[in-house]
C-alpha positions in Angstrom: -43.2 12.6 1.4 -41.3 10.5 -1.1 -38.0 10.2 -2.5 -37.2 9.9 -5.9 -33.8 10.1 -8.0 -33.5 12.4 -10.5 -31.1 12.7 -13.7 -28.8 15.2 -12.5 -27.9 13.2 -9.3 -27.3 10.2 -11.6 -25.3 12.2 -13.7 -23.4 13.8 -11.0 -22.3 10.3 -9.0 -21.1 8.9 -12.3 -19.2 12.0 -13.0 -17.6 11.7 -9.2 -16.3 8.1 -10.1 -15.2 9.0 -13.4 -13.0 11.5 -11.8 -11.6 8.9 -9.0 -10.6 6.7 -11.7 -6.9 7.4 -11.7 -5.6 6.7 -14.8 -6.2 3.6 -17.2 -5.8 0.0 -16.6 -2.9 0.2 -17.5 -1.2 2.8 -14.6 -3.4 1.0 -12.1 -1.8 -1.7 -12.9 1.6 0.1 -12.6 1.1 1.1 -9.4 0.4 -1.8 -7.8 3.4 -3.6 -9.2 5.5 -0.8 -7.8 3.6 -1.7 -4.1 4.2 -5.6 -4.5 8.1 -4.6 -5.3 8.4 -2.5 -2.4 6.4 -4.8 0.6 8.6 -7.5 -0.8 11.6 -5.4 -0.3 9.9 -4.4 2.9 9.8 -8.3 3.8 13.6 -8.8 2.9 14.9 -6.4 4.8 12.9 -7.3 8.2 13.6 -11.1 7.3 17.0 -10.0 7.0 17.1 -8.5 11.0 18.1 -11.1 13.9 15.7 -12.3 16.3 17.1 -9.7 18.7 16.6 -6.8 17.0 12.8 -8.1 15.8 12.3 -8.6 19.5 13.7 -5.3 20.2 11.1 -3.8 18.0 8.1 -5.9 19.1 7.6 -8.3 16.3 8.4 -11.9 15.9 9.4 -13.2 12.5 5.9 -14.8 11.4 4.1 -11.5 11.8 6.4 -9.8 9.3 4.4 -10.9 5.9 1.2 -10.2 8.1 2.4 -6.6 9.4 4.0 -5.4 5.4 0.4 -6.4 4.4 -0.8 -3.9 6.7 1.6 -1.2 5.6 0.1 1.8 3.2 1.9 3.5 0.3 3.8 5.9 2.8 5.0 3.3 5.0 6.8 1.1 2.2 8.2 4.2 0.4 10.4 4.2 3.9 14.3 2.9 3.3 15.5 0.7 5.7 19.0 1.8 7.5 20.4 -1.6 5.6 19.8 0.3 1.9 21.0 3.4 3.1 24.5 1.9 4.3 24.6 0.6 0.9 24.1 3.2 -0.9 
């Protein structure tokens, strides 16, 4: 028994990544502009807490650029109670 490759399968898995590709280089770009902006608003706002209230929520200051790193699209989109008494 062997196993070979054929044309079509070739065809097909480039055609798979082609479709992946989200935009140009140019919105990929944009996009993770927007990320950087919104961990380092992210990292503000958590610098910004007291030592109590970091404690409270079980993480100490040097974690914080550590923990935003960790943090997915979803996660940074949230506003922090700070912004919304702001706004």
């Amino acid at each position: 028994m062997s196993i070979y490759i054929t044309r079509k399968m070739i065809d097909s898995s480039v055609q798979k990544s082609r479709n992946q590709m989200n935009g140009s280089i140019f919105s990929v770009l944009f996009r993770w502009a927007i990320r950087q902006l919104r961990r380092r608003s992210m990292m503000a706002d958590l610098q910004a807490l007291d030592d109590k209230m970091l404690d409270d929520i079980g993480i100490h200051r040097a974690d914080i650029p550590r923990l935003v790193g960790t943090f997915g699209d979803h996660e940074l989109r949230m506003r922090s109670l700070m912004q919304n008494a702001r706004a």
